[in-house]
N, C-alpha and C positions, 0 to 999 in steps of 0.2 A: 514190100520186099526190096532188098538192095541187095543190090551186085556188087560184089567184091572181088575185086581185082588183084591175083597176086604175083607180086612177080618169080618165078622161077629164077632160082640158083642153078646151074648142072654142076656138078664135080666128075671130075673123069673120074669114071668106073676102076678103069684098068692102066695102064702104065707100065711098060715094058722098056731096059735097059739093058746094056749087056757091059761089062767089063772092058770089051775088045775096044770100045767107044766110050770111056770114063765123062765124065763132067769136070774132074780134074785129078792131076796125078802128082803126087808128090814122093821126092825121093831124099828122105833121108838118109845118114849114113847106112849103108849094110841091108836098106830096105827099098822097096817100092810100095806106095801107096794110092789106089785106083779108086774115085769116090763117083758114086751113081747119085744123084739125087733124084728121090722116087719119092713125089707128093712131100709130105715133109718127115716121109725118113731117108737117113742117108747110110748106103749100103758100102762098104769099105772090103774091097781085095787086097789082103797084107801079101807080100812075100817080103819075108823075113830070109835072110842070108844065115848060113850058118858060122856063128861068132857075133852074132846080132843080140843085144842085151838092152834095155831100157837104160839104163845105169849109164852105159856105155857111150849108147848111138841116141838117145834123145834126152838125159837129163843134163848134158850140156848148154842143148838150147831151152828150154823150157825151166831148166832148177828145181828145187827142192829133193825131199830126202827119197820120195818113191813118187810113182806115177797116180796122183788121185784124180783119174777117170776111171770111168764105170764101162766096161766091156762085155757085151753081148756079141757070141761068133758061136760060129763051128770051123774043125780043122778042116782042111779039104786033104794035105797031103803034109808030111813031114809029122813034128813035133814039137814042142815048147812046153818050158815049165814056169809055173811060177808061184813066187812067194810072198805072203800076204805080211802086210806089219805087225799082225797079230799071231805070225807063226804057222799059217796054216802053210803046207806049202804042195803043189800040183802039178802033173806033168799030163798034156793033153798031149792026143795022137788022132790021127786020120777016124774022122767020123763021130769024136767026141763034139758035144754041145759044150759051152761054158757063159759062166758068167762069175764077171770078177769084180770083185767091188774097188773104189778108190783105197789106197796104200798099198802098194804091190810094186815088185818089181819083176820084170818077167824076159825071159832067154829063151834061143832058143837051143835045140836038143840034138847032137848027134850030127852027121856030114852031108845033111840033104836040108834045102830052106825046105822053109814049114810056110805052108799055104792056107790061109784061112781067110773066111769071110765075117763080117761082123757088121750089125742094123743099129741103126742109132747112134753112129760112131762120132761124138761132136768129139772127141777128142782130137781127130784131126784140125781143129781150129788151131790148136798150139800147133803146129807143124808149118802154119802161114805168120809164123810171129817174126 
């Protein structure tokens, strides 16, 4: 008989963050953006300003014709709409889930910022360019 030896890995189980305390925080034009990093996803609090457009306040620094990241959120407060390259187009509100694929350009809606969170969010890597 042989004894085998193994070495245990641990992972944390759990991992708690809050907003109030970001990992980092970046402020685009007409927004604020709060990034958590949790294990290896990264949890993003937008506020969006009203008069805030992708078009507008971020394809100046980043380029091209529409925003090709992939967005996973939900709204927490306010509104935003948006419209895909292929014509679809969508307007979220308080307590709507989404998800939007790359080609889109997206605004927001009406005279209150739109509060949303979103998981996965590497899209903020353009935002440190």
């Amino acid at each position: 008989n042989r004894l085998i030896r193994v070495r245990k890995s641990y992972m944390v189980s759990v991992i708690k963050k809050n907003f109030s305390e970001p990992d980092d925080t970046m402020k685009p034009p007409k927004a604020e953006v709060k990034l958590c990093n949790v294990g290896d996803v990264a949890a993003a609090k937008l506020t969006l300003q009203p008069g805030w457009s992708w078009s507008e306040c971020i394809k100046p620094s980043v380029g091209g014709d529409s925003c090709q990241k992939r967005h996973v959120g939900t709204v927490i407060s306010g509104s935003m709409a948006v419209k895909h390259d292929d014509g679809t187009e969508q307007v979220f509100k308080a307590g709507d889930v989404y998800l939007i694929e790359p080609g889109h350009d997206g605004w927001t809606v009406g005279d209150e910022p739109c509060i949303a969170h979103e998981f996965n969010s590497t899209w903020t890597q353009d935002l440190r360019k």
